[in-house]
N, C-alpha and C positions, 0 to 999 in steps of 0.2 A: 504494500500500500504506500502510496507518497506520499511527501509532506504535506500536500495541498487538502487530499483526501485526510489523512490523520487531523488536520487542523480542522476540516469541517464538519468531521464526527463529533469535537471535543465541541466545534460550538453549538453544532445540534443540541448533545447534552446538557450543555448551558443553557442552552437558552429556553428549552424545554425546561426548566425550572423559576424559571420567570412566569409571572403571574400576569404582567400589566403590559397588554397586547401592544399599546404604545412604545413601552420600553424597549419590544422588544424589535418595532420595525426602525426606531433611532440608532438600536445597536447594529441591526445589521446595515442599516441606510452607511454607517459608520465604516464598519467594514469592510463595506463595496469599494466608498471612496479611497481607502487606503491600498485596495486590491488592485484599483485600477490606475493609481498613480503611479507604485510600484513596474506597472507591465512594462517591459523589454519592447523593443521596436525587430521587426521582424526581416525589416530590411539592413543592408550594409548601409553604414557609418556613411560612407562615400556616395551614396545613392544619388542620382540626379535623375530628372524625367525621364533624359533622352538614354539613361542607361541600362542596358542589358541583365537583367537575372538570371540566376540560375538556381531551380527549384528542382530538388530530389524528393520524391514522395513514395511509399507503394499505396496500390493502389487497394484497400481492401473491401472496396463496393464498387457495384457496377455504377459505371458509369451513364449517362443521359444523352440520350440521340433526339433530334430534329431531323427532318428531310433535308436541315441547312447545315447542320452543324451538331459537335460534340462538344459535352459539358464534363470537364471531369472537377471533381468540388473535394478539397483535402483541406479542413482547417477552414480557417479563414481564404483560402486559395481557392478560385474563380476562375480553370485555367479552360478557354473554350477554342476549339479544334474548329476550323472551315469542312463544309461536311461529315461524311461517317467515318467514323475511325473504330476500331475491337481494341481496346485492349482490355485482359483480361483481369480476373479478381487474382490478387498476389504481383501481380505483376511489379518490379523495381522499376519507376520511368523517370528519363533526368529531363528538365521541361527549361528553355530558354529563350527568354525573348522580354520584349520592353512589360514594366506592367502596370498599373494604373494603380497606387493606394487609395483607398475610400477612408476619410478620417473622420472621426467624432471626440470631443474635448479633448483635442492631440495628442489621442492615440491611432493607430492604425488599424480597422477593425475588418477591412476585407481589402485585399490585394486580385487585382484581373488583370491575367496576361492573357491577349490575345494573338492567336494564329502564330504559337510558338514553335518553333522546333524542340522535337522532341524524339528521344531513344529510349528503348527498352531495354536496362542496361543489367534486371536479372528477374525471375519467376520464379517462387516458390509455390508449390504443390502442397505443401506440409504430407509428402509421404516419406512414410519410415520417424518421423518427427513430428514435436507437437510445439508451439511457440506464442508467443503472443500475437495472435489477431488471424489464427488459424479457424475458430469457427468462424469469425466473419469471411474468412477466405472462399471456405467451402459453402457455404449458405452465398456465396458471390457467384460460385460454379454452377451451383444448382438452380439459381437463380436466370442465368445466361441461358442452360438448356431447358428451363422452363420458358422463356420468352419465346426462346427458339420455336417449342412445339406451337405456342398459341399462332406466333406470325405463319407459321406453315398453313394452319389450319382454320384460319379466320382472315378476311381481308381487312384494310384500312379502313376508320381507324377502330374498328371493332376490337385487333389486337391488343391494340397501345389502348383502350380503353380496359380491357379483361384484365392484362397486367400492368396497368396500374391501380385499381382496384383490388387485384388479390395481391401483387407482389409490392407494388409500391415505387413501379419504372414504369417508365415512358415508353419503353421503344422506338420503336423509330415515328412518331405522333407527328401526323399532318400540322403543319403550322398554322392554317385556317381553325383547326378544329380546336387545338390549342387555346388560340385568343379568343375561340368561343365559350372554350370552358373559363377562361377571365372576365368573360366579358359579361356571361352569366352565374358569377361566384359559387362556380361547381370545380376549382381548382383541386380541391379540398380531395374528394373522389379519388383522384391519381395522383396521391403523392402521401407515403408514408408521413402524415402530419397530425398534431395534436386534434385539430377539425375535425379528421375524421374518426380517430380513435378514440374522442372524445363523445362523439352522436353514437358509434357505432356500441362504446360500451354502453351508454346508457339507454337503446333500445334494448338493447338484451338483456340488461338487467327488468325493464318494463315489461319483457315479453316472457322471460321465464321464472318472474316474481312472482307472478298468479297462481302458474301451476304447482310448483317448489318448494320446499320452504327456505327461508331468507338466507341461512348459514348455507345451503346447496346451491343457492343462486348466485352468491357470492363465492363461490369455489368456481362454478361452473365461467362466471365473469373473469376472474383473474385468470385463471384457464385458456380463456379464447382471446384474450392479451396478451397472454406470454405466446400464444400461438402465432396471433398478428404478427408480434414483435419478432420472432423469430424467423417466418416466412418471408418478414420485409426485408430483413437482411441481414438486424440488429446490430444497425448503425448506431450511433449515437443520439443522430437527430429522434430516431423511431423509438429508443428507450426513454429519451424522456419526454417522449408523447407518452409513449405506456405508461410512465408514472405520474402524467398529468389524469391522464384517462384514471388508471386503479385511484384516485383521489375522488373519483365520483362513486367510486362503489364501498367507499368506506364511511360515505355520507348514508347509504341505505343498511348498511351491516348495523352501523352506532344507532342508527335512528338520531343522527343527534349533528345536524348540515353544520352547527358555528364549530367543532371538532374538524372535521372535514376544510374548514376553511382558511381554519388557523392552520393548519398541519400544511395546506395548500401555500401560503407566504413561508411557511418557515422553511418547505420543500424548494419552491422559486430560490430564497434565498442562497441555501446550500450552494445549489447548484452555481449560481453564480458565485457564491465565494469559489468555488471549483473552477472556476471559469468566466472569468467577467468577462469575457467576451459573445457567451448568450444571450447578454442584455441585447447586443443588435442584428440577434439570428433569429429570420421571420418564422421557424421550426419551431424555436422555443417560444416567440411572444405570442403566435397562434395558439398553439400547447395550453400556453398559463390561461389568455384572456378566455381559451374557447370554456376549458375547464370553470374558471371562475362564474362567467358566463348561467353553466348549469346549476352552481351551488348558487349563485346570485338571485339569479335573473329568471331562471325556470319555476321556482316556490311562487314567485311575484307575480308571472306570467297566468299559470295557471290558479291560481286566487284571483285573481283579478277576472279572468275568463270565468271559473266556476260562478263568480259571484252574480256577473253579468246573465251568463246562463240559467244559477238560479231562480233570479228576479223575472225573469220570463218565459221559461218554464216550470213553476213554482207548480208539484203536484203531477207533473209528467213523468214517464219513464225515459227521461231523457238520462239520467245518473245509468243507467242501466244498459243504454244504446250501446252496438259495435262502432258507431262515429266517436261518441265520448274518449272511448278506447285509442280509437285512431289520432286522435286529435293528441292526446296525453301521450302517447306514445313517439308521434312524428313530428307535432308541427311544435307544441311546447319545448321541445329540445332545440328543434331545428331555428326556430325564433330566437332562443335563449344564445344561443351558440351564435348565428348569424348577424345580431344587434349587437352580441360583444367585440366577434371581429373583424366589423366596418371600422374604427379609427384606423385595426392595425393596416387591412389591406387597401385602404385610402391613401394610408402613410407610404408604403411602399407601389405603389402601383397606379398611383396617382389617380383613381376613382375607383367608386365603388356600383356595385350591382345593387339596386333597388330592389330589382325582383328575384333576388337571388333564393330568399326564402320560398316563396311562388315555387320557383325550379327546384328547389331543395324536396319539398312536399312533393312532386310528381317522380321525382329519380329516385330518393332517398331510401323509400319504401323494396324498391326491387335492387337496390347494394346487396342485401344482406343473400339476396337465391344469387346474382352472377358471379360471389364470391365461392357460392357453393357450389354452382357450374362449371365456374373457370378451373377451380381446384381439381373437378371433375374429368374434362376435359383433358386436360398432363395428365390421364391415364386413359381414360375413354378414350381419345383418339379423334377423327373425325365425326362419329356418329355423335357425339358428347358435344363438339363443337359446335354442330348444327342446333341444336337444343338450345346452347346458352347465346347463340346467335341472332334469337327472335330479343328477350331481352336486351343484349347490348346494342341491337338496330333500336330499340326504343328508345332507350337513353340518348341515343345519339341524335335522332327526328328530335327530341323536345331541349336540348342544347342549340340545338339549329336552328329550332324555331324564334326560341328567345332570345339567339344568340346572335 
């Protein structure tokens, strides 16, 4: 364990002993600012605009394809390739070329070199050996001949929508269809992020609360998170979306949402003393708001709605309807979630989708079968394809429509 890790257990411990919620975001507010004053500059001393980098990386996720272009993303590094390029999970790559730093209160918090030269200068397998960043290696491998099977067996961008839905890549994704999924704040879908493993646990704790009871529903919850998280790749970004996500299912185990929320800042915090540089990774601020979002905004949401509902149908069996169900189920999350993360994808992307919720409620509902299709499918073969192909043509007609 490292010192950075050792020191943010000891102030867990700390600060879990503190009583006065106030105190306790002063002290961390505290120790951010020390964390991030401290940070190292990641370029040479000597740096100038017009000068040359050279960044050695391996590579232990796949990387992201356009029909334009390759994205490969290590750290803060932003390093994007002029069309398709493979390189594999494990792979050593030395990458050189001009690069652009992005800075916030002078520090450097993401560096982009573009259309660099670059060599593959060694590959590791992890056979016969086992080393740090070996399973993500092989969850990278497997990850590549799963894409592989779906683009075989399904056309554009039905593919690139299948896997990134169940795996959490792109493939090679039409660029049209791309800035449709931005354009109608359905990003969320294909891309291992807190968004979606935020809605995704909290329907299914909705959906198998009823039949279960609470302590099985909550086993089965953390379950199909550590599943996500591991199928995605179990990158970093995707683990702590899975522990922004597991923060919602601790709010239904306690019965007790201000536990859950507190645990929710003291969790945020950690992590950023771990790494102040989360503070400006849209992975992470997605993660915290979409999470907050449901402990917040969803209790309010649906109080507000029951009450309205109430008052006019006062004496109906409306408490009792399969819409009620639907509505608690999809749209109160999907509300919750999508009013918290307009600032963030405002902030970055320079507008937001109004009717993104709209689109949310008509896609949302059918995630949870083409993830159990797609899965299907990397073994089915083509007959399994065709099946999960009527769903991902619908997803993609009502993207298009709105889009």
């Amino acid at each position: 364990m490292t010192n950075s890790n050792n020191f943010a257990v000891l102030t867990l411990i700390w600060l879990n002993q503190m009583r006065s919620s106030v105190l306790k975001i002063i002290c961390i507010g505290s120790l951010l600012l020390l964390r991030w004053y401290f940070l190292p500059s990641p370029l040479p001393t000597e740096w100038r605009s017009e000068s040359e980098v050279r960044y050695t990386a391996t590579i232990l996720d796949g990387v992201e394809h356009t029909d334009t272009k390759t994205t490969v993303r290590s750290g803060i590094w932003d390093i994007r390739i002029r069309g398709y390029t493979k390189i594999i999970p494990g792979s050593r790559v030395k990458f050189e070329g001009v690069v652009e730093p992005k800075m916030m209160l002078g520090k450097v918090t993401k560096i982009v070199m573009v259309e660099p030269s670059f060599e593959v200068v060694q590959h590791t397998r992890c056979v016969g050996s086992f080393h740090t960043g070996c399973v993500r290696i092989i969850l990278g491998e497997w990850r590549e001949k799963w894409v592989g099977i779906l683009q075989k067996t399904l056309p554009e961008p039905m593919a690139s929508l299948a896997a990134g839905i169940l795996l959490g890549v792109k493939g090679q994704m039409p660029t049209d269809f791309y800035q449709a999924l931005v354009s109608t704040g359905t990003l969320h879908i294909v891309a291992a992020s807190g968004y979606n493993v935020s809605i995704v646990a909290e329907v299914l704790m909705k959906v198998v609360g009823g039949v279960v009871s609470r302590g099985l529903a909550i086993g089965l919850g953390i379950a199909g998170i550590v599943m996500y998280v591991l199928i995605a790749g179990g990158s970093a970004s995707v683990v702590r979306a899975g522990i922004m996500g597991s923060l919602t299912l601790i709010a239904y185990y306690f019965g007790r949402p201000t536990e859950a929320r507190r645990l929710l800042w003291v969790t945020g915090g950690i992590m950023l003393l771990i790494n102040p540089l989360m503070l400006v990774d849209i992975g992470f601020q997605l993660s915290f708001v979409a999470t907050a979002g449901l402990l917040y905004l969803e209790p309010w949401i649906e109080r507000l709605h029951s009450g309205s509902v109430g008052a006019l149908h006062s004496g109906s069996v409306w408490g009792q309807s399969g819409l009620r169900k639907f509505l608690a189920n999809y749209l109160y999350p999907t509300l919750a979630a999508s009013i918290a993360t307009l600032p963030v994808i405002w902030w970055h992307f320079g507008r937001v989708s109004w009717i993104s919720p709209l689109v949310n409620i008509f896609i949302l509902p059918i995630v949870p079968l083409i993830m159990g299709m797609s899965a299907l499918a990397l073994i089915g073969g083509q007959f399994t394809a065709w099946l999960v192909y009527v769903p991902l043509a619908y997803v993609v007609w009502v993207i298009r429509l709105f889009g």
